[in-house]
BAKETI-783901 format. One record per residue (C-alpha): x, y, z; residue number from 1. Coordinates in nm, 3 decimals. Example, Ala and Ser with C-alpha at 12.3 -4.5 7.8 and 13.67 -1.06 7.14 Angstrom:
<rs>
R        x        y        z  resi
R    1.230   -0.450    0.780     1
R    1.367   -0.106    0.714     2
</rs>
This chain:
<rs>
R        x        y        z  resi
R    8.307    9.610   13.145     1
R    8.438    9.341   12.861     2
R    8.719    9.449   12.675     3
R    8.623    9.728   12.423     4
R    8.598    9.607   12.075     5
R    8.790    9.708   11.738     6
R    8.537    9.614   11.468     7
R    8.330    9.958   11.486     8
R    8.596   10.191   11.637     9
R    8.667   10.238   11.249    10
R    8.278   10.361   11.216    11
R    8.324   10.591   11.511    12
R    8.588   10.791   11.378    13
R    8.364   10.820   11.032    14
R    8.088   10.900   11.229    15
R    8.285   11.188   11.418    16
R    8.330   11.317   11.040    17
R    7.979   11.228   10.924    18
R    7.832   11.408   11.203    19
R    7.970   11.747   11.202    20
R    7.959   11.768   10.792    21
R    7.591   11.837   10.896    22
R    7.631   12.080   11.071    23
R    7.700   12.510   10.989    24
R    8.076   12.553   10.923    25
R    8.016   12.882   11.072    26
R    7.864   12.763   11.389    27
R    8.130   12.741   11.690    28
R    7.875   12.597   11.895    29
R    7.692   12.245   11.871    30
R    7.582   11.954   12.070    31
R    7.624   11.603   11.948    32
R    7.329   11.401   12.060    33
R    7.212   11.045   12.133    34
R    7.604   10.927   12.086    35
R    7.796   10.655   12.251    36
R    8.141   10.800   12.438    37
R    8.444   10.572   12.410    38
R    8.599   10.885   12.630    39
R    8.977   10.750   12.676    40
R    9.016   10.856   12.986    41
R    8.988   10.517   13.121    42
R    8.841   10.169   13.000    43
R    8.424   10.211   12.950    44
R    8.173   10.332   12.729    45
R    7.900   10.597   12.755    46
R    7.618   10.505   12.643    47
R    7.327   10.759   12.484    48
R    7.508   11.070   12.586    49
R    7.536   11.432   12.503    50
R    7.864   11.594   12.358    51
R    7.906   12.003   12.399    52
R    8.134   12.160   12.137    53
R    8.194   12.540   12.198    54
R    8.454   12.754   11.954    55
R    8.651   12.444   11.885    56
R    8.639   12.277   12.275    57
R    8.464   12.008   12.453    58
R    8.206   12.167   12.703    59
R    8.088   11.870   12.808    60
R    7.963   11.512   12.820    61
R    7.677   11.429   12.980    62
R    7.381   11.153   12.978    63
R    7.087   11.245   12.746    64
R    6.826   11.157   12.969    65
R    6.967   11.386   13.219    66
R    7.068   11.671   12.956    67
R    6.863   12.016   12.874    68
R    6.987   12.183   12.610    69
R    6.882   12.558   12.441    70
R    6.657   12.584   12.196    71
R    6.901   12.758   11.998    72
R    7.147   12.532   11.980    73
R    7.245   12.295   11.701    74
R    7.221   11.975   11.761    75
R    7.364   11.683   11.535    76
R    7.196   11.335   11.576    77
R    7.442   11.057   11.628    78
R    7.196   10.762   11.566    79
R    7.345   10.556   11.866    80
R    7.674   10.517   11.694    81
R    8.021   10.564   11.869    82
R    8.279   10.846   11.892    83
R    8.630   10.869   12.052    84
R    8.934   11.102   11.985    85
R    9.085   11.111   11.690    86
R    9.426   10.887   11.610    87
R    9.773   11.003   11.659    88
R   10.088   10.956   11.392    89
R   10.390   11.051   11.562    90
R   10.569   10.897   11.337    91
R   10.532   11.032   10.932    92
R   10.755   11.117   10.626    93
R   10.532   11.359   10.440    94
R   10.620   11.332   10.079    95
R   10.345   11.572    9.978    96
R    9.956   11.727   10.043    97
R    9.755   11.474    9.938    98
R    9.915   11.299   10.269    99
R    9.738   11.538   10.465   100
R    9.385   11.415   10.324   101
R    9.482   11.074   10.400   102
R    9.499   11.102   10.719   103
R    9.236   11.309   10.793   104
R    9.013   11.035   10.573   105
R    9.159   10.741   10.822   106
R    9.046   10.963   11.188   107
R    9.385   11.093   11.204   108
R    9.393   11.449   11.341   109
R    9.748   11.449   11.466   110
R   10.057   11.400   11.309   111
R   10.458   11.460   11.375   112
R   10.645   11.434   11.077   113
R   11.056   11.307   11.160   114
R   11.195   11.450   10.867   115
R   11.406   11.280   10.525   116
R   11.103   11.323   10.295   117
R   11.044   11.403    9.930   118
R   10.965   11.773   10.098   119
R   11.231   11.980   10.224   120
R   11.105   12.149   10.601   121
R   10.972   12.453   10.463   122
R   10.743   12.307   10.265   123
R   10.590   12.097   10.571   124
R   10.648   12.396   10.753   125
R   10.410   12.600   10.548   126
R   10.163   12.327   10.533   127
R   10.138   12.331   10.912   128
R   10.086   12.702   10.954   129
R    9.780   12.702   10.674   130
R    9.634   12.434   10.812   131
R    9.653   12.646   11.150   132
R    9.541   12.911   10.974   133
R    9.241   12.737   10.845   134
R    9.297   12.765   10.490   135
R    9.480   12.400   10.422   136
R    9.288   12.114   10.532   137
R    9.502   11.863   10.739   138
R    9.552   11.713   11.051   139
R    9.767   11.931   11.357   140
R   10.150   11.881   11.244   141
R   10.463   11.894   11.475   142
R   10.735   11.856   11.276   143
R   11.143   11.884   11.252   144
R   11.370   11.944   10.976   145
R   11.676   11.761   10.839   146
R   11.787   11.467   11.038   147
R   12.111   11.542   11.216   148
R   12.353   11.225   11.199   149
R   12.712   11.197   11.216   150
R   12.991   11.222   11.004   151
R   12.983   11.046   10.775   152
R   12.606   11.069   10.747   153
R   12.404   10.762   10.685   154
R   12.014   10.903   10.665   155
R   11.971   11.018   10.310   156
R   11.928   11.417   10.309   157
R   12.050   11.436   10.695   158
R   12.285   11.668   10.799   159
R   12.605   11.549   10.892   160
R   12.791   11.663   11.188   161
R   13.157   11.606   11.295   162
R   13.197   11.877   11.589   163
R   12.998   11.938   11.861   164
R   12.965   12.327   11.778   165
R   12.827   12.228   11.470   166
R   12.569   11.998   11.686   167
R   12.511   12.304   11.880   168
R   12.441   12.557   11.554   169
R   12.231   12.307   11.364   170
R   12.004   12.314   11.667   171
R   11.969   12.648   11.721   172
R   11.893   12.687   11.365   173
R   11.625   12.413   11.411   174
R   11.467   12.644   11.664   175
R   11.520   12.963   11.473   176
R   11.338   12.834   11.198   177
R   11.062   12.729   11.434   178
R   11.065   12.377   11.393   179
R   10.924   12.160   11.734   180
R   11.221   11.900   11.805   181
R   11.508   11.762   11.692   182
R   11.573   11.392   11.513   183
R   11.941   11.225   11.557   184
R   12.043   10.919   11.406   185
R   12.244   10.621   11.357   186
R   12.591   10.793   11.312   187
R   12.609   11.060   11.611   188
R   12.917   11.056   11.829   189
R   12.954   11.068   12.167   190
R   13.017   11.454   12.172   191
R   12.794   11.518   11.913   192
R   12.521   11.361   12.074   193
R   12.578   11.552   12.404   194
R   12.599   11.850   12.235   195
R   12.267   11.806   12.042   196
R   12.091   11.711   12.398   197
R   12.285   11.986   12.615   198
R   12.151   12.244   12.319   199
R   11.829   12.114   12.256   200
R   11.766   12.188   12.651   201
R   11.886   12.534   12.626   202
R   11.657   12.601   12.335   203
R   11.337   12.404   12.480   204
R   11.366   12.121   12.201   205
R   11.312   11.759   12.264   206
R   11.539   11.474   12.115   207
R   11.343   11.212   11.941   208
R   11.554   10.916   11.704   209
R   11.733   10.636   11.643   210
R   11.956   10.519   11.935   211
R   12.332   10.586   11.846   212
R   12.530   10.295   11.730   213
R   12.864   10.461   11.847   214
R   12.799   10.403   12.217   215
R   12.626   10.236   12.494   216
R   12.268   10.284   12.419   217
R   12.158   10.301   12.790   218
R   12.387   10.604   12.820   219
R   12.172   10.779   12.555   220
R   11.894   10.744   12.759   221
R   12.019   10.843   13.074   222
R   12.231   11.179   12.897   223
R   11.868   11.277   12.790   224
R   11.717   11.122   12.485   225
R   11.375   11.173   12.555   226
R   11.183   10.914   12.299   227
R   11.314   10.584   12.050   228
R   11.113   10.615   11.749   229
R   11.105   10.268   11.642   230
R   11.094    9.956   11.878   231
R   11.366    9.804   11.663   232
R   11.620    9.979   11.737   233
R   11.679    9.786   12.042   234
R   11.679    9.507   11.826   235
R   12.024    9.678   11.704   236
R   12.165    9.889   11.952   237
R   12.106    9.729   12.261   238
R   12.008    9.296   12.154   239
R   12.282    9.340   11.902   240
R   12.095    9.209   11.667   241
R   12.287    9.191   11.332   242
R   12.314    9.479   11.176   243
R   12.405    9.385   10.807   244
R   12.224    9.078   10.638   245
R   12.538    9.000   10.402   246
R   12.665    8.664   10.495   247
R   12.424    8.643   10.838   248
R   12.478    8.334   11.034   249
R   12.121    8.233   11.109   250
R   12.173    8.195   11.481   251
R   12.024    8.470   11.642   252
R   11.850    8.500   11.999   253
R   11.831    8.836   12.199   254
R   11.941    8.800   12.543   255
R   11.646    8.908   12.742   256
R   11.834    8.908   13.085   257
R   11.911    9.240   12.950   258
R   11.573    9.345   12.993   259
R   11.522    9.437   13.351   260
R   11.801    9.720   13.316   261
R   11.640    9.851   12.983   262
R   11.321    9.892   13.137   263
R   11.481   10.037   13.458   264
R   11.689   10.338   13.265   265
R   11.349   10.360   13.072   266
R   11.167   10.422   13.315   267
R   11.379   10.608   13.526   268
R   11.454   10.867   13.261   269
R   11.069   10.920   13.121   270
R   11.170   10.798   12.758   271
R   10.886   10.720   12.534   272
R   10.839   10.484   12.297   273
R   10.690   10.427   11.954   274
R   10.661   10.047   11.869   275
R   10.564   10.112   11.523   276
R   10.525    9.700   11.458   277
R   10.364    9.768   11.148   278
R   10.650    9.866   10.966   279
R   10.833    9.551   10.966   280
R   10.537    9.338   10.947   281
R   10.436    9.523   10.629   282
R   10.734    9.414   10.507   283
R   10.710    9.087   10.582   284
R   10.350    9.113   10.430   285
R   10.557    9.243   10.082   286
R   10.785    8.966   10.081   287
R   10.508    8.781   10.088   288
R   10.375    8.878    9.775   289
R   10.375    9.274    9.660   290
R   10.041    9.254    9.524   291
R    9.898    9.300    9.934   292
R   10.034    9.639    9.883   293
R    9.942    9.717    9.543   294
R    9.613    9.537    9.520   295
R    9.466    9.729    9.868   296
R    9.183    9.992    9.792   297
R    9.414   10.277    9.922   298
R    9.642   10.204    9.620   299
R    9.493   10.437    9.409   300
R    9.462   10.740    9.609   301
R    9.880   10.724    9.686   302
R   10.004   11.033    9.531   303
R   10.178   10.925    9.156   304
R   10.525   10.992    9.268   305
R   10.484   10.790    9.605   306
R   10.393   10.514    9.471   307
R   10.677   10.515    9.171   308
R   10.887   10.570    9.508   309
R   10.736   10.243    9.628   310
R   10.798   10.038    9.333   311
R   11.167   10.163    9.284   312
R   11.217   10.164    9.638   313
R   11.048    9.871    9.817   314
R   11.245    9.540    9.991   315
R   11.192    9.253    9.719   316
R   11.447    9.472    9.513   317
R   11.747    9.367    9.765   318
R   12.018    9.149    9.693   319
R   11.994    9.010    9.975   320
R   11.668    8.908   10.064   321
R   11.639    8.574   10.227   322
R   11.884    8.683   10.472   323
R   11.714    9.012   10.506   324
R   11.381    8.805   10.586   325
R   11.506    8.592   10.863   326
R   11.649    8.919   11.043   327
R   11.307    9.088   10.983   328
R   11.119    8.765   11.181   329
R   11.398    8.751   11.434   330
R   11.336    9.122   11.485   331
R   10.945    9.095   11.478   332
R   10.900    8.856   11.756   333
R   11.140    9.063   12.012   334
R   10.958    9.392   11.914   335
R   10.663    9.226   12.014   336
R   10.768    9.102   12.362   337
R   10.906    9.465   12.378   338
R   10.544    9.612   12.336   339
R   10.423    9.394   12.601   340
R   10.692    9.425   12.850   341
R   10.716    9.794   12.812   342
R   10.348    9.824   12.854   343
R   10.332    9.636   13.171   344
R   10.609    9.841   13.317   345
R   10.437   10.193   13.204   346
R   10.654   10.319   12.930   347
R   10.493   10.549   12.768   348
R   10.426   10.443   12.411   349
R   10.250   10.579   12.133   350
R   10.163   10.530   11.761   351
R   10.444   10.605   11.493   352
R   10.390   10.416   11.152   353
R   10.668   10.537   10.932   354
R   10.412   10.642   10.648   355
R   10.449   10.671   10.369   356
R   10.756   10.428   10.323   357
R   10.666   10.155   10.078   358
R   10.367    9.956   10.174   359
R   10.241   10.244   10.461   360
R    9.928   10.397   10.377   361
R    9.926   10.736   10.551   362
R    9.651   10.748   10.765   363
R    9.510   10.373   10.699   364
R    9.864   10.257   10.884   365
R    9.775   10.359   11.216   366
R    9.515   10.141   11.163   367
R    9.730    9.808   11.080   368
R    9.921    9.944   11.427   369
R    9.611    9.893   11.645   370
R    9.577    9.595   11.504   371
R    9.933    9.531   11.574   372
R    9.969    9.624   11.911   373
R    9.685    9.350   12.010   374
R    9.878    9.080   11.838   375
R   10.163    9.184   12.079   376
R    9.958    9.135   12.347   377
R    9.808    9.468   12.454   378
R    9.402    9.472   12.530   379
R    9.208    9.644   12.254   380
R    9.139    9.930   12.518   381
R    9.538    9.992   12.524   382
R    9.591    9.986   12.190   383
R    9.348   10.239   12.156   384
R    9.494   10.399   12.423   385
R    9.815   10.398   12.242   386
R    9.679   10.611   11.975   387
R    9.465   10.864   12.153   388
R    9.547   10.895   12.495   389
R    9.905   10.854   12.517   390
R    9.992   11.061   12.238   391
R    9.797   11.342   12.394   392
R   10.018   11.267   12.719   393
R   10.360   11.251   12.488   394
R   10.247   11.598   12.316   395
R   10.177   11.746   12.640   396
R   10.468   11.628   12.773   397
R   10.755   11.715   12.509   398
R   10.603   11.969   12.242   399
R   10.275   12.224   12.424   400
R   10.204   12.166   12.774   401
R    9.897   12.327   12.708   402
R    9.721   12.070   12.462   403
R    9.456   11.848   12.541   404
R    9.461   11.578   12.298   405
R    9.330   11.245   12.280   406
R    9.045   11.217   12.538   407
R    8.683   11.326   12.493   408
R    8.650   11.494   12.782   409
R    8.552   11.875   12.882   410
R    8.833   12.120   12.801   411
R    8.981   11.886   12.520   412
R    8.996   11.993   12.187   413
R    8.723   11.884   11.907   414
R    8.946   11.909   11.588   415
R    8.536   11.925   11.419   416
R    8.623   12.160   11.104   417
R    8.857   12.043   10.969   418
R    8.694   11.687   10.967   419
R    8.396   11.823   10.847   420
R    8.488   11.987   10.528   421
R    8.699   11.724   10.478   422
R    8.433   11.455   10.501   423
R    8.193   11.694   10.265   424
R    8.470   11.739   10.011   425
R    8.517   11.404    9.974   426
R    8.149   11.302    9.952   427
R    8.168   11.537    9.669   428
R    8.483   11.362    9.518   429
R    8.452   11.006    9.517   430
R    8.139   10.871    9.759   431
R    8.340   10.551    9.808   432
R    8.631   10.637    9.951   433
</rs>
C-alpha cells in the first residue's frame, strides 16, 4: 500500500473523541461502525470496518459488510473517517492539571512524566490515581519523583547523592512511595550509578535519563540503563560535543566511526530511545523569532504560570546565544542521522517531547515530533509507529507487562471515557478549540 499519510491522522484522533461523546457514558459496550482502521500493528489501512468496545477493551475489528451485530447494541457512526491508537508522551514535566486536558485535546492518552516540575511527586501522584479512579480526567500517567543526580547536583530540585547507600535508599523510597521508575542525571558517579541500577533491579524499577558525564557512556548501557531520554545526549556524552557554549570554537564534527559500536551496545543491551527532535528544533524555531511560540493558537490555553515560566525562562534570554545557536544546529543534524540510523538497526524508540518547557505545547508537541521524525528520515507509517506502537512495546516492556497499548487490535485497551467527556466538556467550553 503507499505510504500512509499525516494530513488526516490529526482528524482521526478527533474523530476517536467525536465519536464516543455520542455515545451513553454509562454504556461499557459499543460498536464503532462504517470506520477506517489505521490498526498499528503493521503498515495498511482498513477500510469500512467494524470496531467492538466491551467494558473498556477492543473485542474486535472486523469488515462491515461481513459484520452482524445485536440489535441491542450501540452503535456510533464513523462517517468513513479514520481511527488509530491514541499518541504516547513518554517524555513530560507536568507543571499542573490543565496539562492533563491538553493532552487529552491533542489524542494523547498516555503520558510518563520524568520529574523537576513546578509539582512536587505527590501532587502528580494523586493526579494519576483520580484519573484511575475515574474522577480526574487525563490521560494514563507513569511517573517518577525527584531526579536523582550526583553530588553536587546539577538538575534543579534533584536529589543529590554522594554515596552509593544513599543511591540505594532514595530508590527504595521511590518504590515505597509507589512511583514507576527511576530518572538519573548528568552528575551520577560511577558507584552511584551502579548502585541506583543494582537497586532499581531488586525493587523492579527501570532506569530511564540522561547518560552520565562522569564515565564512559557505553558502560552505562551495558551496567543496565535501560532507556536515553533525549537523542542529544549522545551529542554530549558519547560525540563529545561541546558541552559549554562560552568561548566555543566553531569547529565541530561528530565522529560517526563511532557509530557501529553505539548501535551494537544498543542493541545488545535492549536500551530504548526517545529522539525527542522537537525540543531543539523548537528552539531553533524561538531563536528565530519568539512570536512562533507566542503567536500559535495553543498560546492561550497554557496555564498563566507556564507561560510567565516561558517568558522568564526561554533561550533568547542567554548571554550567550550565537554560540548557543551554532551548537543547537550542530546538534540537530546528528540527532537526526541518529533517528534514522537507530531506526534501521531496530532500536526501540518512542515519543518524548519535553512538554511543557518553553515553546512545548503539551499534547500539540507530539504532534511537531511526528512531523519531526519524517524530516529525519523515518516513513510516515514509522513515525506513527513511534508514537503508538512502540510506546505500547516500551510500556510493556519496562513499567506493566500486562498493557496493551498502542494498536487497535482485539484485547487492546479503548481509553473511550475519558476522551469522551473530555471532548463533550470542551464542546461546552470553547467550540473552537
Amino acid at each position: 500500500m503507499p505510504d500512509l499519510k499525516l494530513a488526516p491522522y490529526r482528524h482521526a484522533l478527533l474523530l476517536l473523541m467525536l465519536v464516543l461523546s455520542q455515545a451513553s457514558f454509562a454504556a461499557e459496550d459499543f460498536a464503532i461502525v462504517a470506520i477506517n482502521v489505521i490498526p498499528m500493528d503493521e503498515e495498511r489501512l482498513l477500510e469500512n470496518q467494524v470496531v467492538v468496545v466491551s467494558d473498556g477493551v477492543i473485542q474486535s475489528v472486523s469488515d462491515l459488510a461481513a459484520t452482524s451485530l445485536p440489535a441491542d447494541l450501540l452503535q456510533i457512526d464513523g462517517e468513513g473517517r479514520y481511527l488509530l491508537p491514541g499518541l504516547a508522551d513518554l517524555h513530560v514535566h507536568l507543571r499542573n492539571a490543565d496539562e492533563l486536558l491538553s493532552n487529552l485535546a491533542w489524542g494523547v492518552t498516555t503520558v510518563m512524566h520524568l520529574g523537576g516540575s513546578g509539582e512536587p511527586g505527590e501532587e502528580i501522584r494523586r493526579f494519576r490515581e483520580e484519573i484511575r479512579k475515574g474522577s480526574r480526567l487525563g490521560p494514563t500517567i507513569y511517573a517518577t519523583d525527584r531526579i536523582l543526580d550526583g553530588d553536587p547536583a546539577i538538575a534543579t530540585g534533584a536529589l543529590s547523592l554522594g554515596t552509593a547507600d544513599e543511591a540505594k535508599t532514595a530508590v527504595r523510597d521511590l518504590k515505597t512511595n509507589g512511583f514507576d521508575f527511576v530518572k538519573i542525571y548528568n552528575n551520577v558517579s560511577l558507584p552511584v550509578f551502579t548502585a541506583i541500577v543494582d537497586e532499581a533491579k531488586s525493587q523492579g524499577l527501570p532506569v530511564f535519563g540522561h547518560i552520565p558525564r562522569n564515565f564512559d557512556a557505553l558502560q552505562a548501557f551495558e551496567l543496565g540503563q535501560d532507556a536515553v531520554v533525549h537523542t542529544e545526549e549522545f551529542f554530549f556524552a558519547y560525540f563529545e560535543g561541546p558541552r559549554s557554549t562560552r568561548n566555543m570554537v566553531r569547529d565541530y564534527a561528530p565522529d560517526l566511526g563511532k557509530l557501529p559500536a553505539l548501535l551494537t551496545v544498543l542493541a545488545e543491551n535492549n536500551v530504548a530511545v526517545m529522539p525527542d527532535l522537537s525540543f531543539t528544533f523548537t528552539n531553533m524555531l524561538m531563536w528565530d523569532s519568539l512570536d512562533n511560540v507566542w503567536n500559535d493558537a495553543e498560546f492561550p490555553f497554557l496555564h498563566p504560570d507556564t507561560a510567565s515560566m516561558w517568558e522568564a525562562g526561554n533561550l533568547n534570554r542567554r548571554d550567550d546565544l550565537e554560540n548557543f545557536i551554532v551548537r543547537e544546529q550542530w546538534k540537530y543534524a546528528l540527532m537526526q542521522t541518529l533517528t534514522l540510523e537507530f531506526q534501521q538497526a531496530g532500536i526501540l524508540q518512542v515519543i518524548g517531547t519535553d512538554a511543557s518547557l518553553p515553546g512545548l505545547f503539551p499534547g500539540k508537541a507530539v504532534h511537531r515530533e511526528l512531523t519531526e521524525l519524517v524530516k529525519a528520515g523515518l516513513s510516515n507509517y514509522e513515525a506513527l509507529a513511534v508514537g503508538t506502537r512502540n510506546a505500547g512495546a516500551f510500556i510493556e516492556r519496562y513499567l506493566d507487562a500486562d498493557a496493551r497499548l498502542g494498536q487497535i487490535r482485539p484485547g487492546y485497551r479503548a481509553d473511550k471515557d475519558r476522551a469522551a467527556e473530555l471532548y463533550r466538556k470542551a464542546l461546552e467550553v470553547d467550540p473552537g478549540h
